[in-house]
Backbone as CSV, one residue per row, in Angstrom:
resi,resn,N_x,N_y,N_z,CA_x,CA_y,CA_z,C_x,C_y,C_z
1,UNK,127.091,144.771,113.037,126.520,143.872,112.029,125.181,144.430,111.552
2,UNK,124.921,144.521,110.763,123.834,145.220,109.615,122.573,144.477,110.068
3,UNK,121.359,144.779,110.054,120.175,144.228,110.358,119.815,143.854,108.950
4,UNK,119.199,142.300,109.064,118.236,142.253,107.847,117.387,142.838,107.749
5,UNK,117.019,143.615,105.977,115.947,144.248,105.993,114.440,143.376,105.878
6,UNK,113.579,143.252,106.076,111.866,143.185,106.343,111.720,142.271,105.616
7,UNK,112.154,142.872,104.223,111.504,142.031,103.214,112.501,140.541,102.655
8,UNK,113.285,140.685,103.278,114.614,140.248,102.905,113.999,138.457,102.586
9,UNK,113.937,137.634,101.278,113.940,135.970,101.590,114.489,135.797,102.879
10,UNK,113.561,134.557,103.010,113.822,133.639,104.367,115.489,132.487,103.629
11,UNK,115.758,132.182,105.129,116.631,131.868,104.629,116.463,130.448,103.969
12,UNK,117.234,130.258,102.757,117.394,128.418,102.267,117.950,127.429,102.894
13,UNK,117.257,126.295,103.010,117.766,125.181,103.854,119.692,124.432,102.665
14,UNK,120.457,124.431,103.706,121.630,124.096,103.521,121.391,122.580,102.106
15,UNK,122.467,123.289,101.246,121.928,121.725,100.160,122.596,120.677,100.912
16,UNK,121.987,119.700,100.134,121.862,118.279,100.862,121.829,117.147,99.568
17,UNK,122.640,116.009,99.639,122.551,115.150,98.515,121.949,113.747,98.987
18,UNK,120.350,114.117,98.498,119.723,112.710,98.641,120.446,111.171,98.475
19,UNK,121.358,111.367,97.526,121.917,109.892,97.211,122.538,109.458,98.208
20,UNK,123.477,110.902,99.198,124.297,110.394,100.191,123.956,110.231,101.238
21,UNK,122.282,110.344,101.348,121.610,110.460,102.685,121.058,108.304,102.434
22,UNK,120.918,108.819,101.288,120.195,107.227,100.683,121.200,105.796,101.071
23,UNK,122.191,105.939,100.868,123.187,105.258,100.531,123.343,104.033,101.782
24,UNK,123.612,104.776,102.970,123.747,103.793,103.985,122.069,102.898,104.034
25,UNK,121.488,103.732,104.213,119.650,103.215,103.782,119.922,101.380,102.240
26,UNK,120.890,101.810,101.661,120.890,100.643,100.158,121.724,99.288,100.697
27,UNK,122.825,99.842,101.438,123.772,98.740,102.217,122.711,97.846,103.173
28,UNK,121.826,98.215,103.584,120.661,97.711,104.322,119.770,96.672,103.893
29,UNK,119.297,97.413,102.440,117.965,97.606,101.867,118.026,96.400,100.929
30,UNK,119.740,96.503,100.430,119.632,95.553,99.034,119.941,94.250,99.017
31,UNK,120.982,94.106,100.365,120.878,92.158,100.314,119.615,92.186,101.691
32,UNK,118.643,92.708,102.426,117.679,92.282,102.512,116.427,92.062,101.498
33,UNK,116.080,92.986,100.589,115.431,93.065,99.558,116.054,91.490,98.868
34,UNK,117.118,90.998,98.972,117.523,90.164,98.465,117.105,88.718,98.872
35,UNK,117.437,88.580,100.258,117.037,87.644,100.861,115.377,87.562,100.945
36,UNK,114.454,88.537,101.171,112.985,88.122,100.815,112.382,88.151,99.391
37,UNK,113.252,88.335,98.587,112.593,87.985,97.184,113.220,86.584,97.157
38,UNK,114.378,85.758,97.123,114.786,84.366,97.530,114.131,83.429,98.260
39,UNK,113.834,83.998,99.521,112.677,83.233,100.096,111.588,83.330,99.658
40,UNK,110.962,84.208,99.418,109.577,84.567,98.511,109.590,83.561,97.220
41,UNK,110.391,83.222,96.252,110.828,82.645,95.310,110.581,80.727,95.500
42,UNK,111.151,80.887,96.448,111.397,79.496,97.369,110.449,78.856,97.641
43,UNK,109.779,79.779,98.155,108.160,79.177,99.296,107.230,79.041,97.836
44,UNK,107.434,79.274,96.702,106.544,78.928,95.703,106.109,79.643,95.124
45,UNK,106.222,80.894,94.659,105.506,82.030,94.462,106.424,82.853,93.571
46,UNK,105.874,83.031,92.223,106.485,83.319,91.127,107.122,84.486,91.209
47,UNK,108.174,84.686,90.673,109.006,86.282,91.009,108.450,87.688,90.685
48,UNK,107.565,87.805,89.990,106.904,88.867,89.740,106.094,88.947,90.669
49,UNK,105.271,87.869,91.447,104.631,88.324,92.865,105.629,89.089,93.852
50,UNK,107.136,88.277,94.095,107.864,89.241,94.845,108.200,90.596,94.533
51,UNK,108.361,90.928,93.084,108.477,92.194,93.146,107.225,93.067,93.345
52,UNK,105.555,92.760,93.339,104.826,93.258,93.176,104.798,93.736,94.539
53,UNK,105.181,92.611,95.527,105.041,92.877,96.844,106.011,94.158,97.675
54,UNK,107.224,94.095,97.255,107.932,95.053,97.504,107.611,96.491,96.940
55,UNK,106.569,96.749,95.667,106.441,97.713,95.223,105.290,98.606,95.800
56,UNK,104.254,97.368,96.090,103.069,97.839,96.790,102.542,97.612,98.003
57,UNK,103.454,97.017,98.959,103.482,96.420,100.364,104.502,97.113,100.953
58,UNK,105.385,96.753,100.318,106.703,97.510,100.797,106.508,97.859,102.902
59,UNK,106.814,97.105,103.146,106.685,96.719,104.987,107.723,95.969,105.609
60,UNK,108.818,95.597,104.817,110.243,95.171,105.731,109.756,94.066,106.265
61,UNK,109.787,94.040,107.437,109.374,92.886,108.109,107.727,92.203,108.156
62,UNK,107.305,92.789,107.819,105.661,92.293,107.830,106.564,91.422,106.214
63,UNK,106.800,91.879,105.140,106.723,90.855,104.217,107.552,89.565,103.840
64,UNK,108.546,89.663,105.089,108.836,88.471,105.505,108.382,87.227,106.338
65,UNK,106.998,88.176,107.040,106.136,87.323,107.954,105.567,86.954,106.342
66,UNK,105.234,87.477,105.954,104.424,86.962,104.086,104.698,85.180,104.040
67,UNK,105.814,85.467,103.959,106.486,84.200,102.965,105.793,82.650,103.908
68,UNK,106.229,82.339,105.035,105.396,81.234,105.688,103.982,81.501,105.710
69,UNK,103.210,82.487,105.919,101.721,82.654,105.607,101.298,82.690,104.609
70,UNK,102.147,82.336,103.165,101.184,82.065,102.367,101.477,80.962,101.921
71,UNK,102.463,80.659,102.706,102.991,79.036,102.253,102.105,78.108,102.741
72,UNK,101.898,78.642,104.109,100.360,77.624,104.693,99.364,78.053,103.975
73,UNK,99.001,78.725,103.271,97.666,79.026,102.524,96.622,79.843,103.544
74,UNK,97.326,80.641,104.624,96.364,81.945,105.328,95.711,82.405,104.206
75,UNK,94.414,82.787,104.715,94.005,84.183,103.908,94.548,85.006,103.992
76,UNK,93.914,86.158,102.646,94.723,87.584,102.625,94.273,88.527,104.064
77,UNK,93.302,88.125,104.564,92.347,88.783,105.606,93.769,88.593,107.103
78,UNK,93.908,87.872,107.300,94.896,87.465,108.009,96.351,87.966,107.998
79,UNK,96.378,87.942,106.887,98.125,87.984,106.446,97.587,89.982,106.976
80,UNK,96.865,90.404,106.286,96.723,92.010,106.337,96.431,92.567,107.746
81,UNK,96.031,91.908,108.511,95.824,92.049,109.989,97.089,92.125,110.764
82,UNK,97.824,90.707,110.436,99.036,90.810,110.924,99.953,91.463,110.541
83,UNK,100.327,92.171,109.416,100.658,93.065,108.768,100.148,94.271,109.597
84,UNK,99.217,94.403,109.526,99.025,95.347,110.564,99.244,95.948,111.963
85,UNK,99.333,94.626,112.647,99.772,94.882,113.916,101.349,94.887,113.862
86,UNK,101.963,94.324,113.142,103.864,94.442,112.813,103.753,95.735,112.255
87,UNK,103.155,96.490,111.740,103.650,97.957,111.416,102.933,99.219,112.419
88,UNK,102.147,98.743,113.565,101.762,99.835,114.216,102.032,100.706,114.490
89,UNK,103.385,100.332,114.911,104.843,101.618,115.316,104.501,102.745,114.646
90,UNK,104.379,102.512,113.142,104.572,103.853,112.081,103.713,104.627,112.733
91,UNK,102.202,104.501,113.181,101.300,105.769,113.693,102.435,106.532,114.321
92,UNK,103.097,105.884,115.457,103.446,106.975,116.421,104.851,107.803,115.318
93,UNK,105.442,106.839,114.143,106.584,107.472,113.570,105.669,109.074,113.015
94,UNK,104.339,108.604,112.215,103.717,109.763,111.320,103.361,110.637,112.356
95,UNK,102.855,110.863,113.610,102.747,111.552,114.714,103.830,112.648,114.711
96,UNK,105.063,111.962,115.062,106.276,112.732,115.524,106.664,113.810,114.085
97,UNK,106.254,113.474,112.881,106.591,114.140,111.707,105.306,115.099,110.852
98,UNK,104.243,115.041,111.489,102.818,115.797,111.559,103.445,117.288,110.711
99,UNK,104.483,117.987,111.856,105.016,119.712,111.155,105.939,119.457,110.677
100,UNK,106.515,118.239,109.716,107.821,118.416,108.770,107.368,118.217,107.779
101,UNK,106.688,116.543,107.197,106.155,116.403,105.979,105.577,117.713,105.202
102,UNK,105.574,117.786,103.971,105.060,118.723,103.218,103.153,118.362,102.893
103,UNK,102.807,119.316,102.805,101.774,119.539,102.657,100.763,119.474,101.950
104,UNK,101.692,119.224,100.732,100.970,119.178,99.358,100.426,117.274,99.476
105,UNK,99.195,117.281,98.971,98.876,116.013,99.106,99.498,114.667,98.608
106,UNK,99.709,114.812,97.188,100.444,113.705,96.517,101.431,113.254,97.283
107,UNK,102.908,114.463,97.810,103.892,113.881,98.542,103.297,113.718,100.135
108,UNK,102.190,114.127,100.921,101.931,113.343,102.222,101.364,112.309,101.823
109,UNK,100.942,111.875,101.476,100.248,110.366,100.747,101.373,109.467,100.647
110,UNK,102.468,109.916,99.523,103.542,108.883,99.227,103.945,108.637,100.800
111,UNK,104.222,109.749,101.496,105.896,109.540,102.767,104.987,108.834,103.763
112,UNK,103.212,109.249,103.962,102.652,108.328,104.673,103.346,106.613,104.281
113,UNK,102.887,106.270,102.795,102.815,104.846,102.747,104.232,104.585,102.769
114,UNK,105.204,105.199,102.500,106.854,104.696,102.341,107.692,105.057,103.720
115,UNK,107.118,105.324,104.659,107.393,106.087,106.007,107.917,104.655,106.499
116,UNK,108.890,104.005,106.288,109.654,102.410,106.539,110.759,103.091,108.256
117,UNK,111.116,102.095,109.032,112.131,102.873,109.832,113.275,103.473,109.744
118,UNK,113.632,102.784,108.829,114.888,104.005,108.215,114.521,105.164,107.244
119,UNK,113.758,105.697,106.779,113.361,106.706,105.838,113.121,107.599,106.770
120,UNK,112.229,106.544,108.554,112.110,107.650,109.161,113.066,108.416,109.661
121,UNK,114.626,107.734,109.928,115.676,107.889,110.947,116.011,109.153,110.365
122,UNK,115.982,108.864,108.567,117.134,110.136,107.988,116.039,110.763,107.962
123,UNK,114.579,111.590,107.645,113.804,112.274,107.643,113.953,113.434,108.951
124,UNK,114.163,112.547,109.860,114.086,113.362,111.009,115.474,114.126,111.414
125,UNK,116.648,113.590,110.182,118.001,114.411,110.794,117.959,115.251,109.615
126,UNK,116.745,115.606,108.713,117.214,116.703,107.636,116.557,117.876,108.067
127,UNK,117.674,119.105,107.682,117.692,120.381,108.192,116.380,120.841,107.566
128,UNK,116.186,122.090,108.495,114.626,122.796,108.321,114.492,123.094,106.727
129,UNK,113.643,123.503,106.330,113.326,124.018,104.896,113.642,123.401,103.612
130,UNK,114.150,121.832,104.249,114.395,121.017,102.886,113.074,120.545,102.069
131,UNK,112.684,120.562,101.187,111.706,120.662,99.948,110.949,119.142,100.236
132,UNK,109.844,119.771,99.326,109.211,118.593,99.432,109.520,117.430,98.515
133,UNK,109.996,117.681,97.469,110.521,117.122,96.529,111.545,116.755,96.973
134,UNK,112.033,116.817,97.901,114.118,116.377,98.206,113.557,115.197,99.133
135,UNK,112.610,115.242,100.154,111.711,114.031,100.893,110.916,113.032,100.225
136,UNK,110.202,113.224,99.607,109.759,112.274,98.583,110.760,111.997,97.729
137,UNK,111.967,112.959,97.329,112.724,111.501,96.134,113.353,110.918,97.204
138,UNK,113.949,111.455,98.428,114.716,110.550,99.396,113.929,108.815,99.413
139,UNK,112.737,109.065,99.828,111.737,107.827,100.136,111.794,107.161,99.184
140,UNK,111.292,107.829,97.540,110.912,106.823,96.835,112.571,106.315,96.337
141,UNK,114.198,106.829,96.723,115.351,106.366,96.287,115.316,105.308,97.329
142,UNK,114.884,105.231,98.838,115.023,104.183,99.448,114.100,102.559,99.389
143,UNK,112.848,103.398,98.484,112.086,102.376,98.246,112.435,101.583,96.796
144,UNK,113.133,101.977,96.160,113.864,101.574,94.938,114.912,100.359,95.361
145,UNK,115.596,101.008,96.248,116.487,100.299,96.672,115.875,98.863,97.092
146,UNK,115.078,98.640,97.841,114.177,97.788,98.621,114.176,96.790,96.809
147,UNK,113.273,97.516,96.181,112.667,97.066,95.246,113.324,96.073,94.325
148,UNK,115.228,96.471,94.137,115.815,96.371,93.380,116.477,95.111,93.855
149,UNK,116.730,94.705,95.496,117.178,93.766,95.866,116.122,92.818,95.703
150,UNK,114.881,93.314,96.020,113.507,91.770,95.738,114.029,91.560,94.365
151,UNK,113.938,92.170,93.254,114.138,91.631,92.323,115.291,90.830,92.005
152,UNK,116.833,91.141,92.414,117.919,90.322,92.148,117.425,88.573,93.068
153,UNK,117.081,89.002,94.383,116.801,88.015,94.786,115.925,87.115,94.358
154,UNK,114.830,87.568,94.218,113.807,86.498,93.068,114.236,85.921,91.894
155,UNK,115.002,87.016,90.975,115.468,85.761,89.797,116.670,85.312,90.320
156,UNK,117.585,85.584,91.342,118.544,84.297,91.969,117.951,83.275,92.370
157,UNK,116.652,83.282,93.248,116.111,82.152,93.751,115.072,81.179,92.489
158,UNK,114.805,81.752,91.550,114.272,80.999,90.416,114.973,80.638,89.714
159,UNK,116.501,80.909,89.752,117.491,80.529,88.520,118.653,79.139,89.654
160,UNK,118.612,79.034,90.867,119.097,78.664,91.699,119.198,78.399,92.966
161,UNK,119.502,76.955,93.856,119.494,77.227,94.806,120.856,77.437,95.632
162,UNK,120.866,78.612,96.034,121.573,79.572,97.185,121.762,80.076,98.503
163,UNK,122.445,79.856,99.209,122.301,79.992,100.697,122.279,81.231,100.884
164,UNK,121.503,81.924,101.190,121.858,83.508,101.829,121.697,83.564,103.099
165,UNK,122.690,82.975,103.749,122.935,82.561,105.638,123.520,83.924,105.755
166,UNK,123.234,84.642,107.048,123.844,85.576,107.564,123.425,86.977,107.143
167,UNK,122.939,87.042,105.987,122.496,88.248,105.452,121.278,89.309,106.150
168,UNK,121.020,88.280,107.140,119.607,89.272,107.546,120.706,89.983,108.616
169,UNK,121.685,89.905,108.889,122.322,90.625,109.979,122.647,92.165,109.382
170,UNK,122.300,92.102,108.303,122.376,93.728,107.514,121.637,94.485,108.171
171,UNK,120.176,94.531,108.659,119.365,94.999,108.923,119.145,96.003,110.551
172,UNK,120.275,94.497,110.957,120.746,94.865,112.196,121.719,96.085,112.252
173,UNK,122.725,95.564,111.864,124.012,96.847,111.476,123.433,97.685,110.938
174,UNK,122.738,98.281,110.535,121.547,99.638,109.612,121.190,99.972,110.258
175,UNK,120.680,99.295,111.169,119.603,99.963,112.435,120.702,100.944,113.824
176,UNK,121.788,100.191,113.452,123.051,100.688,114.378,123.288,101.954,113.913
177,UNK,124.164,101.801,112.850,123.900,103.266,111.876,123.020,104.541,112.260
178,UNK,122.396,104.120,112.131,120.996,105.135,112.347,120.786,105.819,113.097
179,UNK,121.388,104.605,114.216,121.167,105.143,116.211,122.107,106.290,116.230
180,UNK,123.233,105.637,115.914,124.294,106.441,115.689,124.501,108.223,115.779
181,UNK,123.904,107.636,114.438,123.777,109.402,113.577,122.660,110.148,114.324
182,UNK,121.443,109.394,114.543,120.634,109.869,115.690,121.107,111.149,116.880
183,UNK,122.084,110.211,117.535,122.583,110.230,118.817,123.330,111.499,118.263
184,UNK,124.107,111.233,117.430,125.137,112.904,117.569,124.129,114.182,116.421
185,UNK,123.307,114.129,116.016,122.365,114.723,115.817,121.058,115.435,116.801
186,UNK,121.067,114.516,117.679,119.699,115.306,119.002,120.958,115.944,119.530
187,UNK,119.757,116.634,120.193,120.645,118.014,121.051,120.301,117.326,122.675
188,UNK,119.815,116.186,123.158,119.804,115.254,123.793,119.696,113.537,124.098
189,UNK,120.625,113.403,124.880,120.552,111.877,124.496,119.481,110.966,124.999
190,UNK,118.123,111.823,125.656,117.193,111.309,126.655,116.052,110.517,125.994
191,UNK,116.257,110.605,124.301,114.992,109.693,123.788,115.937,108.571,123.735
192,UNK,116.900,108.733,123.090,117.821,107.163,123.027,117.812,106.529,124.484
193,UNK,117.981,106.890,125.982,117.791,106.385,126.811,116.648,105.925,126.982
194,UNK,115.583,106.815,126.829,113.918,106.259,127.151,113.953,104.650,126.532
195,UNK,114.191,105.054,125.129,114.204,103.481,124.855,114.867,102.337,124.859
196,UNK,115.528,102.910,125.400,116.717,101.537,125.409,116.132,101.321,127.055
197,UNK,115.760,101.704,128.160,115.234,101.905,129.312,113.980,100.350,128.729
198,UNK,113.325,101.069,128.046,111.548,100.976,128.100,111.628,99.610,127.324
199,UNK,112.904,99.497,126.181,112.936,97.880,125.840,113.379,97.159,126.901
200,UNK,114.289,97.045,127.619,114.435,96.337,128.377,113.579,96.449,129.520
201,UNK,112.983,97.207,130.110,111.722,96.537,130.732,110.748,95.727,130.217
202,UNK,110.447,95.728,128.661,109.507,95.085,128.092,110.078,93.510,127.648
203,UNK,111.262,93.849,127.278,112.207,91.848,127.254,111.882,91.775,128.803
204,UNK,111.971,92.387,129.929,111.608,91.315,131.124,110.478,90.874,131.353
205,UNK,109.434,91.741,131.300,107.916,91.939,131.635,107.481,90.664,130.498
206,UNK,107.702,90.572,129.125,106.928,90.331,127.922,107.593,89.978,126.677
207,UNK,108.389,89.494,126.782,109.891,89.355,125.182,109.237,88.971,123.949
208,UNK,108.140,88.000,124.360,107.163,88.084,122.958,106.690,89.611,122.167
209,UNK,106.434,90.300,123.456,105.467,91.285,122.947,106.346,92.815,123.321
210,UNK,107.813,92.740,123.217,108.762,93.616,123.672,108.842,94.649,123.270
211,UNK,108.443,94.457,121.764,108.725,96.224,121.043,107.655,96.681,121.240
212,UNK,106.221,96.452,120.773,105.082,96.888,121.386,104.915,97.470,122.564
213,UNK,105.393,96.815,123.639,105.375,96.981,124.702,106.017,98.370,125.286
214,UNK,107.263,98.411,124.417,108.664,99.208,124.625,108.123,100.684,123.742
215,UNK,107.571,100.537,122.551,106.857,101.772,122.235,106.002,102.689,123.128
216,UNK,105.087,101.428,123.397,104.073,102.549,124.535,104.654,102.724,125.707
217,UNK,105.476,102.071,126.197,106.419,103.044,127.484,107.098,104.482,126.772
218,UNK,108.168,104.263,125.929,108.647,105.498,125.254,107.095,106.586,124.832
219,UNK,105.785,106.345,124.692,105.009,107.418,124.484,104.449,107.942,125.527
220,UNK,104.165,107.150,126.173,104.077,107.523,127.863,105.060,108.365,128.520
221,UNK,106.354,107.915,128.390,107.383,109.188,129.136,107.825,110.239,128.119
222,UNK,107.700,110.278,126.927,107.602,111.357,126.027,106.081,112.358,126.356
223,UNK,104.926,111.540,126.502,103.914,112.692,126.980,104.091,113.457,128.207
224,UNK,104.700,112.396,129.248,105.131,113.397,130.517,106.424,113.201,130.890
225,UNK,107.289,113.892,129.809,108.349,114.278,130.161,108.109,115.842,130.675
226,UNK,109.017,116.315,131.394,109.041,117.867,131.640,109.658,118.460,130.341
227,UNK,109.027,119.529,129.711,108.931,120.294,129.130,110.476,121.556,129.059
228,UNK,111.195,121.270,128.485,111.879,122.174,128.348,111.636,124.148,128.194
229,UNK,112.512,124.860,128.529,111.935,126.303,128.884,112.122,126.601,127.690
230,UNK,110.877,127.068,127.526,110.840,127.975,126.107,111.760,129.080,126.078
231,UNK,111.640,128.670,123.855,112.956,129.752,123.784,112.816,131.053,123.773
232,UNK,113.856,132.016,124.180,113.379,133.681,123.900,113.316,133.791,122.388
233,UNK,111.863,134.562,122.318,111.909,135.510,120.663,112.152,136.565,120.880
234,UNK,112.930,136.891,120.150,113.457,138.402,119.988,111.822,139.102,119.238
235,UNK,111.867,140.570,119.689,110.668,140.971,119.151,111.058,141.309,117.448
């Protein structure tokens, strides 16, 4: 077999079709996006606030904590705190993705703020040398998605009232998905154990405070895990 010569291009990362990476991410995205622009709608709050919120908040579950906190009339000081502590997780997500994100500022800026848990799931199963541009449209196609269900849902919930019972179970099944593809994607199954380990110590210890809890165990045995043997470089 012929040696590459010196100068030879590096090699190109395998193409890849954002839409089809997106897609299971929309089955998720769009009757939840649905159900919190409805409730958002509901609790009193004109539909263009819900979409504003999904466009520039965009936080999944923090903006469903939204909807009863502003129904009691919290401050914004409050609502953003708690918002805060419901998205902590992401530090450790932007941590783990430090040498993939691209570099160029505009797109680390966007994937910082759109870095949601599923953007992170598929981010982390795309092959080396995919562009920076193929990551940022991935994000901003999943944040569309988000966007597009607040909106159906808001003018459903201003034009009508509608039961959307059962629908938050989307979120659940998405999150399954994910694990999924995860799982036959690592070349070990020992982070999926850590956490499934480290939640259920934290539902016994603390069920209020379980995922929190269950994160910083998983960073703890990720810092001292043993170290796999480095690989040989060929000279």
């Amino acid at each position: 077999m012929p040696a590459t010569p010196p100068d030879a291009p590096p090699p190109t990362a395998p193409a890849i079709s954002v839409l089809s990476l997106s897609v299971p991410v929309a089955m998720g995205y769009i009757p939840l996006g649905m159900v919190f622009g409805f409730l958002f709608v509901q609790a009193g709050a004109p539909w263009w606030l819900a979409l504003t919120a999904s466009v520039f908040v965009y936080a999944g579950a923090s903006q469903f904590m939204m909807v009863p906190m502003l129904a009691m009339g919290l401050p914004v000081a409050s609502i953003a705190l708690a918002t805060l502590v419901v998205n902590l997780r992401h530090m450790f997500y932007g941590l783990s993705l430090l040498q993939k994100i691209p570099t160029q500022p505009w797109a680390r800026w966007y994937l910082v703020f759109a870095l949601t848990d599923e953007t992170y799931s598929v981010l982390t199963t795309l092959p080396p040398g995919t562009s920076a541009g193929q990551m940022v449209l991935l994000a901003l196609m999943n944040q569309g998605w988000w966007v597009l269900g607040t909106l159906l849902g808001a003018v459903i919930g201003s034009q009508a009232q509608i039961g959307l019972v059962g629908l938050d179970f989307a979120l659940a099944a998405l999150f399954a998905v994910l694990a999924v593809e995860q799982w036959r994607s690592a070349h070990s199954t020992a982070p999926l154990w850590v956490a499934v380990v480290s939640y259920g110590v934290a539902w016994a210890v603390m069920p209020q405070q379980a995922l929190l809890i269950a994160i910083a165990l998983s960073v703890l045995a990720g810092l001292f895990w043993p170290k796999s043997a480095a690989t040989e470089v060929t000279p």
